[in-house]
Phi, psi and omega in degrees: 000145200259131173265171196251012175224149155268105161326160182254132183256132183267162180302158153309138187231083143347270191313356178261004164250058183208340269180122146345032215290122159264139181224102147009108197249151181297139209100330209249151206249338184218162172232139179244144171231136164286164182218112137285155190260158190284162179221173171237116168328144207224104185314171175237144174230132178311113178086025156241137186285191174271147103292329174321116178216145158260136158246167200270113171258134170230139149242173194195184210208116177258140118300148191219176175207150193278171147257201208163148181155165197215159172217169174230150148267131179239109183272157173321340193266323168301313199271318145334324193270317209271136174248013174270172174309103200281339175294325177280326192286322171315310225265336180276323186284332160270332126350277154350285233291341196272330203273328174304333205235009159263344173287310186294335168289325176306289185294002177267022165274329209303321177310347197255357200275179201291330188207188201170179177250194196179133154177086202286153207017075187229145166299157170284118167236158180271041131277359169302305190311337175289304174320302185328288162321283188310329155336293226273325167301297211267010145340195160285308181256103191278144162292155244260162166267156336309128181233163236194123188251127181233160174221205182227116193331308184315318214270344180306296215283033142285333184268296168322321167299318180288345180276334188307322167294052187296130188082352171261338161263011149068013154297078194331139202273353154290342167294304234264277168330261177340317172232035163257016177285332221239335204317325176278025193254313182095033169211061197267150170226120141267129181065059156045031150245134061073087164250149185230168174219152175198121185269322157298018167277138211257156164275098154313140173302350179255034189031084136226164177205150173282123153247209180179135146226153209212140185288144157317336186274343175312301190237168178218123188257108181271136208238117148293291174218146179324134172322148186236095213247147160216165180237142183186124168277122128247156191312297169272329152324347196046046187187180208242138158274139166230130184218165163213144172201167212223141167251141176167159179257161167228116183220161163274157212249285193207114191286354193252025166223047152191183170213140185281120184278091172252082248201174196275133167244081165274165177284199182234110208243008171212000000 
C-alpha cells in the first residue's frame, strides 16, 4: 500500500534496557530500596565460642517520581484534509516524543556516576574501554552483572572504524567482518559487554558527549505509572486533544558501579 505521509523518525531509544525498572504499588508516594552492607569472616578456634558480633548496616535511597507528557491538537478541518488515519498518526508521534524524553533523562546521569574516564576532544578507543571496565570489576565492590557500554554513534565510530582496517588492529578478520556487517544492530561487544549506540546523547559545544558503561544496578527507573494516553473533543475548539502522560524517575541507584566516558563526537566525514 503506497503511503500518503512521511514520519519525522526518532533516535533508538536505549536506555531503559540497561536500567533497573522498579513500579510503584497503589498507594505509595514514594519507593525505597535498601542496600545491605557486608560483615567480615573470623577464624575459629575449636572449643572456644564465638563472641565476635557484628552489626548488619543497611542503607538505602527513597525516590520519589514526576510526571511528564504532550499533548497535540487535531481540529476537525485537519482531520478531513488528511487521508492517513490522523488519530493513529498523532498517537505515533506523542508516543516518540514521550519515549524520546524519558530516554535523555536516563541518559543525562551518565555526568553524574562517581568517577569515569574523561579525556575531551581525544577518539574514543578500546583501551579506554578496557580500563573502564577492568574499574568497574576490580574495585573493592565490583560492579554487579549484566553490564552495558552505551555511547554516542559519533563516538562508537572510532571503533568501528579501527575494524575497518584489516591488518592494522590486529583484530581476527572474522570479528572485524560481524561486526561492521551488525554494529548498528547493537550487538558488537568489547570486554565481553554488550554496546549500544544512542543519538540522544546530547554533544557539547566543544563536540565531546558522556557515554557510559555501567552495571544494570546503576540507574533505576522507577514508574508511578505506564505512559498514559487520552482522546478528548472539545466543542469549542472544534477538535480532539490527544495527549499522553507518564509518572516515573530516571534516578541514579549506586554511583561506584559504572564510569562515564567522555570523549570527542565530532561527526565523522570519512
Amino acid at each position: 500500500m503506497e503511503s500518503n505521509k512521511i514520519d519525522t523518525y526518532e533516535p533508538i531509544q536505549v536506555f531503559k534496557n540497561t536500567c533497573t525498572v522498579h513500579r510503584m504499588g497503589k498507594g505509595e508516594k514514594s519507593y525505597y530500596l535498601p542496600k545491605f552492607g557486608t560483615i567480615t569472616a573470623n577464624n575459629l578456634t575449636d572449643g572456644i565460642d564465638m563472641t565476635q558480633s557484628q552489626t548488619l548496616s543497611i542503607t538505602g535511597t527513597t525516590h520519589t517520581t514526576n510526571e511528564a507528557g504532550c499533548k497535540v491538537i487535531i481540529t476537525k478541518k485537519l482531520r478531513q484534509q488528511l487521508k492517513e488515519d490522523a488519530y493513529r498518526a498523532a498517537g505515533k508521534v506523542i508516543g516518540n516524543a514521550m519515549g524520546k524524553k524519558m530516554d535523555k533523562d536516563g541518559l543525562t546521569l551518565y555526568s553524574g556516576l562517581d568517577s569515569g574516564l574523561s579525556n575531551a576532544n581525544t577518539a574514543f578507543g578500546l583501551g579506554y574501554a578496557a580500563a573502564a571496565v577492568t574499574q568497574c570489576v576490580g574495585q573493592s565492590e565490583p560492579a554487579p552483572m549484566p553490564m552495558s557500554f552505551v555511547l554516542h554513534p559519533y563516538t562508537l565510530n572510532t571503533i568501528v572504524d579501527a575494524l575497518a582496517t584489516p591488518g592494522t588492529s590486529n583484530i581476527p578478520s572474522d570479528y572485524q567482518k560481524a561486526v561492521l556487517q551488525n554494529h548498528f544492530a547493537g550487538i558488537i561487544k568489547m570486554n565481553g559487554i554488550p554496546v549500544f549506540h544512542d543519538s540522544n546523547i546530547s554533544i557539547d559545544a566543544t563536540n565531546d558527549a558522556y557515554g557510559a558503561v555501567y552495571s544494570k544496578l546503576a540507574f533505576i527507573q522507577v514508574v508511578g505509572w505506564e505512559p498514559d494516553t487520552w482522546v478528548v473533543y472539545d466543542d469549542s475548539l472544534r477538535g480532539w486533544e490527544i495527549g499522553i502522560v507518564a509518572d516515573y524517575a530516571m534516578v541514579e541507584e549506586d554511583g561506584g558501579y559504572g564510569r562515564y566516558l567522555l570523549f570527542d563526537a565530532t561527526a565523522p566525514t570519512s
